[in-house]
N, C-alpha and C positions, 0 to 999 in steps of 0.2 A: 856319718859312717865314712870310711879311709874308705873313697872310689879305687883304690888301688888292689884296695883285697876281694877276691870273693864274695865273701861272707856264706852265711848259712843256705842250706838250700833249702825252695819254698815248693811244696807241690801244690797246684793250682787244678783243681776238681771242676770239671766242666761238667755236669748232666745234661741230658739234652734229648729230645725227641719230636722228631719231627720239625726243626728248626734249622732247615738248608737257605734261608732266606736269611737269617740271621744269625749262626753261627759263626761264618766267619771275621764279620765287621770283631764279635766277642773275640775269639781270637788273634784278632791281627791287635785288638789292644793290650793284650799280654805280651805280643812281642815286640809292643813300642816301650813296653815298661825299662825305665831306668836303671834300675837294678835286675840283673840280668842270670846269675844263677837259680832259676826253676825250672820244675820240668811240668808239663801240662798234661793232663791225665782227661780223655772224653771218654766220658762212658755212655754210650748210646742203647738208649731203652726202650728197643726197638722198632727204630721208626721204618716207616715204609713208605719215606721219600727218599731222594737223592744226595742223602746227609753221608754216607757212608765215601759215594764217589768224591764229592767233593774236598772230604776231609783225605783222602788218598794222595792229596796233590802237598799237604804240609807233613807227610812222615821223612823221617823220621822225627822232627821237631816236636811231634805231638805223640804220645800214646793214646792208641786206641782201643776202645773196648767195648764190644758188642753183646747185649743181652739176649737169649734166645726166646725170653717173652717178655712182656712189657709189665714193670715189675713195680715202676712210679718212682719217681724224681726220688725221694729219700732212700730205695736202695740204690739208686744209681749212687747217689752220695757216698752211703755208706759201704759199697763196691768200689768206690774209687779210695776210700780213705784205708781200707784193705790191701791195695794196690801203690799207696805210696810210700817214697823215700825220703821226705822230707823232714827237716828238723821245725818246718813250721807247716802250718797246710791252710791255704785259703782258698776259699769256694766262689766259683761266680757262674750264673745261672747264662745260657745259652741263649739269651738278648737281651742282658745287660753289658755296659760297659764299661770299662775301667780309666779314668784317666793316669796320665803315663806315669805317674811316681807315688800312684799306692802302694805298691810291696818297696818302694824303699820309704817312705814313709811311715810305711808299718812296720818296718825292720827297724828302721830308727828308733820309732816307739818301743819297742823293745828292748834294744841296745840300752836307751836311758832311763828306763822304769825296769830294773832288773827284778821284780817280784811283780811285774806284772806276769797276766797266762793268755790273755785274750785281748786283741785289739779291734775297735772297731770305727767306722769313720761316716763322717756326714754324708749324702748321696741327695740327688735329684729325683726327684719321681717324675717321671716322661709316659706322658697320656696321650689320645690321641689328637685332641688340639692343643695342651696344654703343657709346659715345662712348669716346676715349680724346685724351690730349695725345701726336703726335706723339715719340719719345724718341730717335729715332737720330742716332749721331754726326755730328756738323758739321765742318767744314771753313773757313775762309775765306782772303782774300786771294788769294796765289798758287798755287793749289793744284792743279794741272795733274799733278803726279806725284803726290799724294793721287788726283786725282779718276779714275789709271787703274789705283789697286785696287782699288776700289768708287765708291759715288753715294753722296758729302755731302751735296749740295743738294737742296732739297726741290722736291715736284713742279712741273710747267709752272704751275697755276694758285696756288704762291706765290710765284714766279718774276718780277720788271719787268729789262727791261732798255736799253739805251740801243738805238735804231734802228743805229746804225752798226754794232752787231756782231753784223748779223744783212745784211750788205750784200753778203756772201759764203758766208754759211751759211745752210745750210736745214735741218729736219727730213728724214732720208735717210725718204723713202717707203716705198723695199725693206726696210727693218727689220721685221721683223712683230713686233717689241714691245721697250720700251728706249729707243726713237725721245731720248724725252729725255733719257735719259742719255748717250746719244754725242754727242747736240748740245752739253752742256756739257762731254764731253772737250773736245773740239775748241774750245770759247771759248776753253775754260779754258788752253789753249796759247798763248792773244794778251791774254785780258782777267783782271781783275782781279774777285774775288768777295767780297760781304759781306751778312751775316747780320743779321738785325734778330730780336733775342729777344727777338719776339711771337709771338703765337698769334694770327695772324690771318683765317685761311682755314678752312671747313671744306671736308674732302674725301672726297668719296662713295665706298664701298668696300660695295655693295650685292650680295646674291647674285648678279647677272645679271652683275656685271661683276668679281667676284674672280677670284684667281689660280687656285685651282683647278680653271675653266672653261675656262682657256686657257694651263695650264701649257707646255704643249710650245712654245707662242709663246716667253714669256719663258725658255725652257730654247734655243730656236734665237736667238735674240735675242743672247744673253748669247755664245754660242758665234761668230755674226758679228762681235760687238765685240771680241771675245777675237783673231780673224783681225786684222782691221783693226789693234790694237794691235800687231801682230808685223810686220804690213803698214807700218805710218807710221808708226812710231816707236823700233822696236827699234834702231837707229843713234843713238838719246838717250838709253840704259838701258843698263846695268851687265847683268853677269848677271845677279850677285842681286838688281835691280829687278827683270827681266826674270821670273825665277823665282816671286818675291813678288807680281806681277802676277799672272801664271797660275797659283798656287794660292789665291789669294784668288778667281779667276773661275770658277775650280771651286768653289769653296765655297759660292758664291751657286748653283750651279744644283745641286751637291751636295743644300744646303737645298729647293730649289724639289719636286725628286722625293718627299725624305724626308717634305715636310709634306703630298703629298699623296699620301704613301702607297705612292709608286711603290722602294720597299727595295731591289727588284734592281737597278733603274734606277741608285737611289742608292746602289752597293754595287758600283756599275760605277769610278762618278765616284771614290768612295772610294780604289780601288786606283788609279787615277790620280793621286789627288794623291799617294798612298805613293809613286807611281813620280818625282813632280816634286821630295817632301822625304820619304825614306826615313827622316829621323830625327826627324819629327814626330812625336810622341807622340798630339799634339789631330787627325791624320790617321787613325793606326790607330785611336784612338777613334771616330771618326767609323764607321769602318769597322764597327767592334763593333756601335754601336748601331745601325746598321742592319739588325741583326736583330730592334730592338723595334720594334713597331709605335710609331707617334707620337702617339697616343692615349693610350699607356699612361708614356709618358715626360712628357709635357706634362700628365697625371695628378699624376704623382710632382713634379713643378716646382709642381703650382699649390697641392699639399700642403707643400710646403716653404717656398713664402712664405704660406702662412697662419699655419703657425707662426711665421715670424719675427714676422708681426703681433701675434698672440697675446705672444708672449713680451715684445715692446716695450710692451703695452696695460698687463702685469703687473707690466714694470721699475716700482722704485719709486728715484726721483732723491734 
């Protein structure tokens, strides 16, 4: 992109509550970004800490906007995507961060894939003793029957996408967790998607806010999606799409019980999917290992790739 022009403008959607310890570090990396015409939109869903004062010290550079009840992160979104001017609009949550040449990065992305609608980029996941790169499978293009066996793309806050295709779609509120990943089913049925293999983003995955805390969310979540898909779509699918869908969305909440331990839970889901593909092999296993605790399995995993390390360290070429 010609540093000399402009270019388009990107509104940059902050939601946020309760987050005066780490709002700003989020914000001060928007304003190191390289490409420089955005405007930042915080919608605050009302928190009742010191979020409000502190953001008084970066107006006018920021708009602000204040909920009069706490209404949850996807209206905040969709209050701010109401509220913007942007000919693109990307999201980034209120303690994650951006490294400094995403939005031109993603505007480049744009500029040279002119039929693309939606860009999305690799990201860090930052735990609380742990950094790691991002590794799950990608997707791109047209990937609308990919994206209703699982979630390619990666979260809202490495997500820009073009304002129009958000002119009819909102984040569904009523979802209590997943919210993004049904919003890019549904793009993903009109727009077109691409990947920028960078690491650009990190994203927050802190005790207070892992899945463990609020499994049953993302277990009803995944369950409403799973409806919906049988709901608006099954008249575009094969059976055996059909089938491949609903055992793959088993398998995600399958996983979700088992990693935190809930065996019977997950041992439920198990003979479900036996019931959906009786001659799954990787189903009845499923089933089996549900009698080991996940501790002791992810034990035996993280002894198995040390050997392989080991063994690679010793190869001699």
């Amino acid at each position: 992109m010609d540093k000399t022009k402009l270019g388009p403008l990107v509104s940059v959607i902050i939601p946020t509550y309760n987050r005066a310890t780490s709002i700003i570090k989020t914000i001060r990396s928007v304003f190191a970004q390289t490409y420089k015409n955005y405007e930042i939109i915080v919608i605050d869903d009302f928190s009742d800490d010191n979020t409000q004062e502190l953001l008084d010290e970066y107006k006018p550079r920021i708009s602000y906007y204040k909920h009069e009840i706490n209404r949850g992160a996807n209206a905040a979104r969709n209050n701010g995507i109401l509220k913007s001017k942007g000919e693109y609009i990307a999201f980034l949550d209120s303690d994650d961060v951006w490294s400094s040449t995403k939005l031109e990065d993603s505007i480049n992305a744009f500029l040279e894939n002119k039929n693309c609608d939606v860009v999305f980029t690799g990201y860090n996941i930052i735990e609380t003793h742990n950094k790691r790169k991002n590794s799950k499978e990608i997707k791109e293009g047209n990937i609308f029957k990919d994206q209703l066996l699982k979630d390619y793309v990666s979260p809202t806050s490495a997500v820009m996408l073009k304002s129009e295709c958000l002119k009819n779609n909102f984040f569904d509120e009523n979802l209590p967790a997943r919210q993004d990943y049904d919003l890019w089913i549904r793009l993903s049925e009109q727009f077109s998607f691409k990947y920028i293999n960078k690491t650009l983003v990190d994203i927050y995955y802190l005790e207070k806010n892992r899945i463990s805390h609020a499994y049953e969310k993302q277990v009803k979540g995944t369950q409403i999606i799973l409806k919906k898909i049988k709901s608006n779509y099954y008249s575009q699918l094969t059976k055996k799409e059909m089938k491949e869908i609903e055992e793959s969305q088993l398998r995600h909440i399958y996983k979700i019980y088992y990693f935190n331990d809930e065996r019977k839970k997950a041992r439920h889901i198990a003979r479900e999917l036996m019931g959906v593909n009786r001659g799954s092999k990787k189903n009845i296993g499923l089933y089996f290992i549900s009698y080991v605790p996940y501790r002791i399995v992810n034990k035996i995993r993280k002894g198995k790739k040390n050997n392989e390390r080991n063994t690679k360290k010793h190869t001699i070429f």
